[in-house]
FIDO-131907 format. One record per atom (N, C-alpha, C, CB): z, y, x; residue in one letter; atom name. Coordinates in nm, 4 decimals. Glycine has a CB too. Layout:
BEGIN
ATOM        up     north      east  residuo  atomo
ATOM         Z         Y         X        a     CA
...
% end
This chain:
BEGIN
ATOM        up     north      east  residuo  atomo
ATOM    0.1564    0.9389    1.4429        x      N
ATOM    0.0932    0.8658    1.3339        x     CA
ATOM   -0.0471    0.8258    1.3788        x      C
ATOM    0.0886    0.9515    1.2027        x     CB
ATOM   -0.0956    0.7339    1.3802        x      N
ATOM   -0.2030    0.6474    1.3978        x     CA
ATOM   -0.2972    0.7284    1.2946        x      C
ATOM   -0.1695    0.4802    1.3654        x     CB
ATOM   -0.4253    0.7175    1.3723        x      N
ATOM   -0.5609    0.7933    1.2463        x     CA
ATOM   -0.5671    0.6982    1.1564        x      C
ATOM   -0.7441    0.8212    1.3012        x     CB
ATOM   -0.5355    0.5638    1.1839        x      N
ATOM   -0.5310    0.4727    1.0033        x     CA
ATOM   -0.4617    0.4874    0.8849        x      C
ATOM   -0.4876    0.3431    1.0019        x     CB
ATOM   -0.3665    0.5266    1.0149        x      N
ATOM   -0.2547    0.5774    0.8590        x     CA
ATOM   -0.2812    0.7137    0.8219        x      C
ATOM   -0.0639    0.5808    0.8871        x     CB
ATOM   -0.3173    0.7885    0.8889        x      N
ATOM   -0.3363    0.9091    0.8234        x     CA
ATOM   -0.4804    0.8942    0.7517        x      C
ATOM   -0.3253    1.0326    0.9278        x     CB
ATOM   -0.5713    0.8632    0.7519        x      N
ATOM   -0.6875    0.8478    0.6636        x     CA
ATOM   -0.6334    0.7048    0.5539        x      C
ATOM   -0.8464    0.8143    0.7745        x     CB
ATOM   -0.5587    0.6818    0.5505        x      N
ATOM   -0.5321    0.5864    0.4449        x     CA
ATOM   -0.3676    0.6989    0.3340        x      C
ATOM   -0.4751    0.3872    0.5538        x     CB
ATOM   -0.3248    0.7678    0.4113        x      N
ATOM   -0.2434    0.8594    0.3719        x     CA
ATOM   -0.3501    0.9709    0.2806        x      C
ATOM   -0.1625    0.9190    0.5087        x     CB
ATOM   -0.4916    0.9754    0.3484        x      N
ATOM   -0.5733    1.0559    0.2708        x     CA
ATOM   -0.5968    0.9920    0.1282        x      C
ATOM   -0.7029    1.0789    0.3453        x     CB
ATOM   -0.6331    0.8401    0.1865        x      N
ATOM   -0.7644    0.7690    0.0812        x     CA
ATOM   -0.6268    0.7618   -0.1036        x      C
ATOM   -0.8413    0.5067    0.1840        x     CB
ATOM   -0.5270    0.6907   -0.0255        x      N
ATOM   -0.4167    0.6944   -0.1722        x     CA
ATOM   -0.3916    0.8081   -0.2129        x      C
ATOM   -0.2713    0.6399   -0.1609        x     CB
ATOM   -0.3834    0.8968   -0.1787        x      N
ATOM   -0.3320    1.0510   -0.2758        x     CA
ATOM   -0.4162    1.0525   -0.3303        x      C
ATOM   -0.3055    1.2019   -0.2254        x     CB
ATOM   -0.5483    1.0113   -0.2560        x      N
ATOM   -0.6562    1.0182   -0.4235        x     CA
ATOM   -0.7083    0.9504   -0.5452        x      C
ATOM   -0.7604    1.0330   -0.4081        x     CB
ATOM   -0.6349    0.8317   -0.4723        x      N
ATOM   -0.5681    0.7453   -0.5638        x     CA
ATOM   -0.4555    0.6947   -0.6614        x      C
ATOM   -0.5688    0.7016   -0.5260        x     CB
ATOM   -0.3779    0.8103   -0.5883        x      N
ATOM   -0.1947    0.7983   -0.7015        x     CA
ATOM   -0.1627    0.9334   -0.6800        x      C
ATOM   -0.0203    0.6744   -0.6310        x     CB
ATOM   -0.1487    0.9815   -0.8433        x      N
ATOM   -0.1380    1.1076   -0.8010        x     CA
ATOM   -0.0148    1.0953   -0.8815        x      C
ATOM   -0.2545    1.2213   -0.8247        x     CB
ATOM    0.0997    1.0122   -0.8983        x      N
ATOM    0.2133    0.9989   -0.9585        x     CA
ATOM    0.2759    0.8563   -0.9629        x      C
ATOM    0.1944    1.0494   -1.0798        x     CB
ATOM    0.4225    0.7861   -0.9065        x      N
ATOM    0.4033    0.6895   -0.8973        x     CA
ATOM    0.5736    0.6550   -0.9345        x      C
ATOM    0.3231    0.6583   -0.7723        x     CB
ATOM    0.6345    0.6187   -1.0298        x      N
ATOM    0.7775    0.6015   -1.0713        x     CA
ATOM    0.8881    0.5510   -0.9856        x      C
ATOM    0.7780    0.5209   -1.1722        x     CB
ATOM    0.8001    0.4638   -0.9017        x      N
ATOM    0.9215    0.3810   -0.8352        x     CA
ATOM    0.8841    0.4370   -0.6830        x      C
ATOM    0.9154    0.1815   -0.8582        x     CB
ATOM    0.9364    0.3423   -0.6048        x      N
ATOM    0.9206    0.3673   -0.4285        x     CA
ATOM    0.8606    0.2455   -0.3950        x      C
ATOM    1.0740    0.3887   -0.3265        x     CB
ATOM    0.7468    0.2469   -0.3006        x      N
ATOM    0.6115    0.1504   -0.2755        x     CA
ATOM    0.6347    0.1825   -0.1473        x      C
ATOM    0.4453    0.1827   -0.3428        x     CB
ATOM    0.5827    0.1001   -0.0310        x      N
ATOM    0.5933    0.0921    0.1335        x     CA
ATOM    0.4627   -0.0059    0.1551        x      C
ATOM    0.7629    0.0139    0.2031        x     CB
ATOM    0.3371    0.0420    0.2554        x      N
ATOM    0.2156   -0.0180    0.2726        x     CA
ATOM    0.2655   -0.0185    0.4157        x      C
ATOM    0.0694    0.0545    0.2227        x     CB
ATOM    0.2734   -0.1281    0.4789        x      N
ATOM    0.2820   -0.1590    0.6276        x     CA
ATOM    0.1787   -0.1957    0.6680        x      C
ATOM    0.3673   -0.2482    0.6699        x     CB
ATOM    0.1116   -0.1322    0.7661        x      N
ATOM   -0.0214   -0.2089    0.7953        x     CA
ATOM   -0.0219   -0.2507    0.9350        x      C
ATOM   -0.1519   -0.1216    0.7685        x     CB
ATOM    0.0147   -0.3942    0.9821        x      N
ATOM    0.0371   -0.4208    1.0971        x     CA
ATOM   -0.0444   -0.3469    1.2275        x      C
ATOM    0.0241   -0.5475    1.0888        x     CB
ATOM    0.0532   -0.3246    1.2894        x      N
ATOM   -0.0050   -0.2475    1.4422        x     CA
ATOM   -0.0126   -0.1376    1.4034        x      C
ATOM   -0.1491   -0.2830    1.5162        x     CB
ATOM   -0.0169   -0.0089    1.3444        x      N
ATOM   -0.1130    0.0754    1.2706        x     CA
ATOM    0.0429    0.2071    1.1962        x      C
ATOM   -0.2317   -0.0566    1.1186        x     CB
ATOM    0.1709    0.1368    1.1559        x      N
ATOM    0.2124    0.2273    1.0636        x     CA
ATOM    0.3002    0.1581    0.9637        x      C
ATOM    0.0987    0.2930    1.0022        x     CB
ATOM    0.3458    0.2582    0.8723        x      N
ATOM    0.4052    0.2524    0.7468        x     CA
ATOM    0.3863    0.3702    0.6533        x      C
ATOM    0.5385    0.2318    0.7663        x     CB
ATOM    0.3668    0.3861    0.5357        x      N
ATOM    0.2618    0.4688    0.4183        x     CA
ATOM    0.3981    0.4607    0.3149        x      C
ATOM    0.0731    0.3635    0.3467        x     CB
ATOM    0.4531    0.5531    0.3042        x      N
ATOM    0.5416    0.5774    0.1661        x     CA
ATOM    0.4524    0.6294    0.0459        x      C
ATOM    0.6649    0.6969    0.1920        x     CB
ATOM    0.4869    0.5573   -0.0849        x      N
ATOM    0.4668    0.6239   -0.2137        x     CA
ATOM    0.5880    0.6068   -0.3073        x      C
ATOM    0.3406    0.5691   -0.2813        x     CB
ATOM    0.6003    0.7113   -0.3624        x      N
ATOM    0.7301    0.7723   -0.4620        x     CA
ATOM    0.6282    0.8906   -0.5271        x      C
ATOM    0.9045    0.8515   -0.3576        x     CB
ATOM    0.7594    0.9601   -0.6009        x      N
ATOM    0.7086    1.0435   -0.6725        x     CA
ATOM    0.7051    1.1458   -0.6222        x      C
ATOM    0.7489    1.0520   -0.7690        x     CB
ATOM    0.7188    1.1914   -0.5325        x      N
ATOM    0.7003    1.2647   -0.4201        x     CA
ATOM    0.5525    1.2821   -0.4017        x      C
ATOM    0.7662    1.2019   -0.3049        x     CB
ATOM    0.4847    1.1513   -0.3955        x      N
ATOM    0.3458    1.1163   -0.3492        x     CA
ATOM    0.3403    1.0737   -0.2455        x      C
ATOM    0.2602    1.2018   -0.3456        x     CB
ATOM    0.2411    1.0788   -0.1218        x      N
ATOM    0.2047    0.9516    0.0120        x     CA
ATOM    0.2232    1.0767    0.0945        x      C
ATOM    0.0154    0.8436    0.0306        x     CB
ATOM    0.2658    0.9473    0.1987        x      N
ATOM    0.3317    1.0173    0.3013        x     CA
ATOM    0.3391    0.9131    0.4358        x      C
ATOM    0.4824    1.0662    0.2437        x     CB
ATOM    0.3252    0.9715    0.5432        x      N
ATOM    0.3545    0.8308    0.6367        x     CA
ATOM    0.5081    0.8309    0.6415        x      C
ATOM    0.2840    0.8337    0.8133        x     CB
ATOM    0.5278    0.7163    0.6553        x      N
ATOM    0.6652    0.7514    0.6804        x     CA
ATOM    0.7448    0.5671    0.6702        x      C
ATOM    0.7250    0.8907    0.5365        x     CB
ATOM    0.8713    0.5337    0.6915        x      N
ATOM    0.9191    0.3239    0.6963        x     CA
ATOM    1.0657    0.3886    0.6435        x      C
ATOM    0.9297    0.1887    0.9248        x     CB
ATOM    1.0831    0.4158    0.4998        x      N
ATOM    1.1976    0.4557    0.3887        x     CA
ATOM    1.2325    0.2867    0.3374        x      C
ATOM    1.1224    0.5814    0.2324        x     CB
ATOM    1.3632    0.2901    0.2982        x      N
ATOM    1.3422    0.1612    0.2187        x     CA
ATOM    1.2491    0.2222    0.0592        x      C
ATOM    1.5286    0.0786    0.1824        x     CB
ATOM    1.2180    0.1036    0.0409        x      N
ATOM    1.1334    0.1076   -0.0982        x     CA
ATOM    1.1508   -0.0110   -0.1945        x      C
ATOM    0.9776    0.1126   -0.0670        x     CB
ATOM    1.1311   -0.0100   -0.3067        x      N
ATOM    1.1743   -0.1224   -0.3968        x     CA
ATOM    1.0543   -0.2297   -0.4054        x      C
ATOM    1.2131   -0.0631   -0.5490        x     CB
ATOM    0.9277   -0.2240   -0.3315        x      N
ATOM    0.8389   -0.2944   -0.2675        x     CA
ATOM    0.7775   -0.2928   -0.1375        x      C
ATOM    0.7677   -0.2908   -0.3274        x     CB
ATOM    0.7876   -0.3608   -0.0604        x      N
ATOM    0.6709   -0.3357    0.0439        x     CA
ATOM    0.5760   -0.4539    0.0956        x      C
ATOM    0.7352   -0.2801    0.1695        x     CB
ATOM    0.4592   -0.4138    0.0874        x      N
ATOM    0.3138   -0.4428    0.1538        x     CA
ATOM    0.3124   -0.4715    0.2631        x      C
ATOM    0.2246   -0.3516    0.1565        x     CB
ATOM    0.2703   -0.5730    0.2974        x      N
ATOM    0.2054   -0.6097    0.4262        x     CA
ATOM    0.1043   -0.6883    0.4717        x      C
ATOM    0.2723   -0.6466    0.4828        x     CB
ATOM   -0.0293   -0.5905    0.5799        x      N
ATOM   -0.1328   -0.6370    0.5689        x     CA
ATOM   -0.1484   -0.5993    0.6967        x      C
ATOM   -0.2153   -0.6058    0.4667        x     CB
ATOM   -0.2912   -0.7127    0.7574        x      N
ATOM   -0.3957   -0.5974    0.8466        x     CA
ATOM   -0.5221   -0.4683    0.7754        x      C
ATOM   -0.5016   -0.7108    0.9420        x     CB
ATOM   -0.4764   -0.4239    0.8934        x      N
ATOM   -0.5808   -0.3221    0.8555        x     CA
ATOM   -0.7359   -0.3132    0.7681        x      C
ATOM   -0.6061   -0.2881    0.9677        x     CB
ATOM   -0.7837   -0.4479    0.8397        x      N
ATOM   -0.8826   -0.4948    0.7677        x     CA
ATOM   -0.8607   -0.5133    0.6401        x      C
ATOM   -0.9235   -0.5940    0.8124        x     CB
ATOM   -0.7705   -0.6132    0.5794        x      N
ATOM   -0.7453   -0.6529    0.4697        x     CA
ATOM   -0.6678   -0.5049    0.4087        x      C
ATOM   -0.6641   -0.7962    0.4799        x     CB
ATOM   -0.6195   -0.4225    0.4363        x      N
ATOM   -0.5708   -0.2825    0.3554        x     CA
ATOM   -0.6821   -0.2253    0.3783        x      C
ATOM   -0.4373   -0.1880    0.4040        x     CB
ATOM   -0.7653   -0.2117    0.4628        x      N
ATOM   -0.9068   -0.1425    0.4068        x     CA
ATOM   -0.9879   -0.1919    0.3070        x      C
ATOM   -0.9997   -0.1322    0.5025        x     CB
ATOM   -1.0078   -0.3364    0.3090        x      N
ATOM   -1.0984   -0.3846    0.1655        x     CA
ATOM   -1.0213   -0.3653    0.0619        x      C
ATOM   -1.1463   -0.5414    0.1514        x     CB
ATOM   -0.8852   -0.3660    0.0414        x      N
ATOM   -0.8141   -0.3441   -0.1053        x     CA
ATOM   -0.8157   -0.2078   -0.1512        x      C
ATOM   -0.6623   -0.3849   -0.1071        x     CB
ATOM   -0.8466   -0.1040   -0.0527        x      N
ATOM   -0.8795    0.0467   -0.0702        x     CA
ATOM   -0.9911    0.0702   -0.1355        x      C
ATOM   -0.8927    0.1185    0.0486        x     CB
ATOM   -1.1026   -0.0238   -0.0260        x      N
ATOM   -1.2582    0.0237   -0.0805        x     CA
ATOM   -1.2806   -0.0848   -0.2126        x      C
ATOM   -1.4055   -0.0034    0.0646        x     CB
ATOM   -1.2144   -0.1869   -0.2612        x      N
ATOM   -1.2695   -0.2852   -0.3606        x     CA
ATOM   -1.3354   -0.4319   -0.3029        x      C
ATOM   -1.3833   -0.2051   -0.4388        x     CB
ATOM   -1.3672   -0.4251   -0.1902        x      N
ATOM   -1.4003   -0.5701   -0.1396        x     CA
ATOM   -1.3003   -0.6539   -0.1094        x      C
ATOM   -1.4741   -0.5718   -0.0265        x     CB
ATOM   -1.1351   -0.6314   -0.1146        x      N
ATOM   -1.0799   -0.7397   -0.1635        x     CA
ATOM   -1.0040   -0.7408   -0.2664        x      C
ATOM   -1.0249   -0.7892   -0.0881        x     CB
ATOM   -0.9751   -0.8405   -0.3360        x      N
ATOM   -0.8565   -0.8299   -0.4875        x     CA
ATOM   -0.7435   -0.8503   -0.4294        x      C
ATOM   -0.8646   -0.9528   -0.6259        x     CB
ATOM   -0.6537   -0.7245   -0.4643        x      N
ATOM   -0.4831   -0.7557   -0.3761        x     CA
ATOM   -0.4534   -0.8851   -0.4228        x      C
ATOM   -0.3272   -0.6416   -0.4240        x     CB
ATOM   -0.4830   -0.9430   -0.5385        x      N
ATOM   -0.3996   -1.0539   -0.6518        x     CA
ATOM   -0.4654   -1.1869   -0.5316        x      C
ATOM   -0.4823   -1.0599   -0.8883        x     CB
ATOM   -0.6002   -1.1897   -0.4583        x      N
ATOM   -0.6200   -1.3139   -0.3753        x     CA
ATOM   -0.5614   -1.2915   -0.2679        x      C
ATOM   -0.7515   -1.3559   -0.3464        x     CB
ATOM   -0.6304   -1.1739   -0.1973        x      N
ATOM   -0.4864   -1.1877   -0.0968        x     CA
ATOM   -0.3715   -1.1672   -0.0860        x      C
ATOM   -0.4795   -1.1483   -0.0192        x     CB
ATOM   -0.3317   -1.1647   -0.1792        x      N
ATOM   -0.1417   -1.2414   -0.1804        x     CA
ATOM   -0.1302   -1.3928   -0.1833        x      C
ATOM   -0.0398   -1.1999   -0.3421        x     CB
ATOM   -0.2542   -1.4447   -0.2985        x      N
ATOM   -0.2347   -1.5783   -0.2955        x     CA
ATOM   -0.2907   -1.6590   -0.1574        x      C
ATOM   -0.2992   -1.6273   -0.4212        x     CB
ATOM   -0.3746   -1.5568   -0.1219        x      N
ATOM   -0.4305   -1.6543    0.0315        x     CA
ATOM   -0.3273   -1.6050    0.1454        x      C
ATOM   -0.6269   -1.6070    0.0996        x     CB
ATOM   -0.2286   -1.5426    0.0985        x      N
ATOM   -0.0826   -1.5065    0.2470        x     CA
ATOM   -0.2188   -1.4013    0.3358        x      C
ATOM    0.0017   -1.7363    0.4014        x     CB
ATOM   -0.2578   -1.3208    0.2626        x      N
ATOM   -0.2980   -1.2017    0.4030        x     CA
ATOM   -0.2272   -1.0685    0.3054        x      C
ATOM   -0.5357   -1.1710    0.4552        x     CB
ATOM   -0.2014   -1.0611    0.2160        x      N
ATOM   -0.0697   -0.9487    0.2116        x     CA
ATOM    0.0506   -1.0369    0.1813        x      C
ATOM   -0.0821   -0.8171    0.0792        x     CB
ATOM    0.1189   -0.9675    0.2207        x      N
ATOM    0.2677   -1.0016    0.1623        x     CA
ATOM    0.3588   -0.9420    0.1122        x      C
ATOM    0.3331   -1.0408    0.2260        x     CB
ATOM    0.4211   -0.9592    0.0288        x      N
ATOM    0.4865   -0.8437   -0.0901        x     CA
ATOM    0.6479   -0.8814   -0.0578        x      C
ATOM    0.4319   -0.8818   -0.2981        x     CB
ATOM    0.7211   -0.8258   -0.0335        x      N
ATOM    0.8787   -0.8481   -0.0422        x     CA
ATOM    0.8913   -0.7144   -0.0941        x      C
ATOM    0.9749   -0.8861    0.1055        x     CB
ATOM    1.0438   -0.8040   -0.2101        x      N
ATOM    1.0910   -0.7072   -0.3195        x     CA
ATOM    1.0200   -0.6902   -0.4764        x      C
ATOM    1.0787   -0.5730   -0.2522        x     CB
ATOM    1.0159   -0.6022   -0.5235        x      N
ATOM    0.9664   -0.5982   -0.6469        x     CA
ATOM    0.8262   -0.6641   -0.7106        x      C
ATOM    0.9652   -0.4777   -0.6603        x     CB
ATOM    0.8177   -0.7657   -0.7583        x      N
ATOM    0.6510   -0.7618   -0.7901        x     CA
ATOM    0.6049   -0.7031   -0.9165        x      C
ATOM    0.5891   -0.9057   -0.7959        x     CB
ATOM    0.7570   -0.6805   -1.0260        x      N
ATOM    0.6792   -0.5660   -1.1363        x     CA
ATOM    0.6367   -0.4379   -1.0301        x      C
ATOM    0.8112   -0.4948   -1.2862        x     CB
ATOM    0.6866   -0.3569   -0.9598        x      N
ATOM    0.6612   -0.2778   -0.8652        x     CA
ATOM    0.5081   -0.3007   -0.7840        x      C
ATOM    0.7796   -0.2929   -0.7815        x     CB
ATOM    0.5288   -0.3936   -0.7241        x      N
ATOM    0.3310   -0.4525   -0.6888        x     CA
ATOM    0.2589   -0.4457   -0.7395        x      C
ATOM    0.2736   -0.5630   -0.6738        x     CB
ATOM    0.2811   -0.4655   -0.8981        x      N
ATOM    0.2353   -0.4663   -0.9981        x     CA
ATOM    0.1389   -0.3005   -1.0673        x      C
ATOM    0.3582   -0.5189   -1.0622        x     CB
ATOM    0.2389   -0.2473   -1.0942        x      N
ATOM    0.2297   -0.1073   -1.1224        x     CA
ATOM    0.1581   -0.0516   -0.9958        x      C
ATOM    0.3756   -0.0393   -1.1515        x     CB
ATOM    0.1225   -0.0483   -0.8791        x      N
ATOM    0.0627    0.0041   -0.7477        x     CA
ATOM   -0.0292   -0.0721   -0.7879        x      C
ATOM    0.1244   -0.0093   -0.5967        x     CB
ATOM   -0.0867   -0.2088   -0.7974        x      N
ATOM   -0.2015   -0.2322   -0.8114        x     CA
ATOM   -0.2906   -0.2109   -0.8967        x      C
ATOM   -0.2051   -0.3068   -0.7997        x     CB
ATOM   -0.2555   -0.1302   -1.0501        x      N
ATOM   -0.2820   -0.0448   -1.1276        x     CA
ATOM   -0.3256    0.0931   -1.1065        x      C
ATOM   -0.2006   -0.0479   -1.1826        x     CB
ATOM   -0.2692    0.1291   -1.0023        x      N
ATOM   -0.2745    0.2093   -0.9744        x     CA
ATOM   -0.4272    0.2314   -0.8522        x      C
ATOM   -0.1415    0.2219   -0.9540        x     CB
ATOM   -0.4552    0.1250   -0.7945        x      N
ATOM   -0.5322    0.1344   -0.6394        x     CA
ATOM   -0.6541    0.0873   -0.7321        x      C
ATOM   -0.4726    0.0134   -0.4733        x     CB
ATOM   -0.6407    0.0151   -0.8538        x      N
ATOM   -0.7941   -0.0277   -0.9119        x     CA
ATOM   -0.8539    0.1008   -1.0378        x      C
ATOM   -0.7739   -0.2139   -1.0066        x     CB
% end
C-alpha cells in the first residue's frame, strides 16, 4: 500500500464513521480506498460507486480546496455507477 493511501485511509475514518452502501476512491498511480460499513480500508472490491482522481485533486476534496460537485463537472474526478451513492459520500467528506 502506497503512504497515500494509507494516510488518506487515515484522513476518511475520520471522516465516515458509518457508511450504508459500498464507495471505491481510486486515486491514480497511488491505490484503491474501500468504504462500506465495515469502514475504510485499502483495498479494489467492487462497489456500487467508484471515484476517480489524481492525487492532487483527492487531496483538495479531503482538505476543502476543491468542491467534488466542480470537479466532476470539470472531468478531474470521475464517478462510474451510483451517483445517489456519490451523493451520500459527498455528505459525508463535507
Amino acid at each position: 500500500m502506497s503512504e497515500v493511501v494509507t494516510k488518506a485511509v487515515a484522513a476518511l475514518s475520520q471522516k465516515i464513521d458509518s457508511f450504508d452502501s459500498t464507495a471505491k476512491f481510486v486515486i491514480k498511480d497511488e491505490g484503491a480506498i474501500m468504504i462500506d460499513e465495515a469502514g475504510v480500508r485499502e483495498g479494489d472490491d467492487e462497489a456500487d460507486v467508484t471515484l476517480t482522481a489524481t492525487r492532487e485533486v483527492f487531496e483538495g476534496i479531503m482538505n476543502g480546496d476543491v468542491n467534488p460537485a466542480t470537479a466532476f463537472m470539470t472531468g478531474k474526478l470521475k464517478i462510474d455507477g451510483s451517483m445517489g451513492v456519490a451523493m451520500q459520500l459527498g455528505q459525508k467528506l463535507s
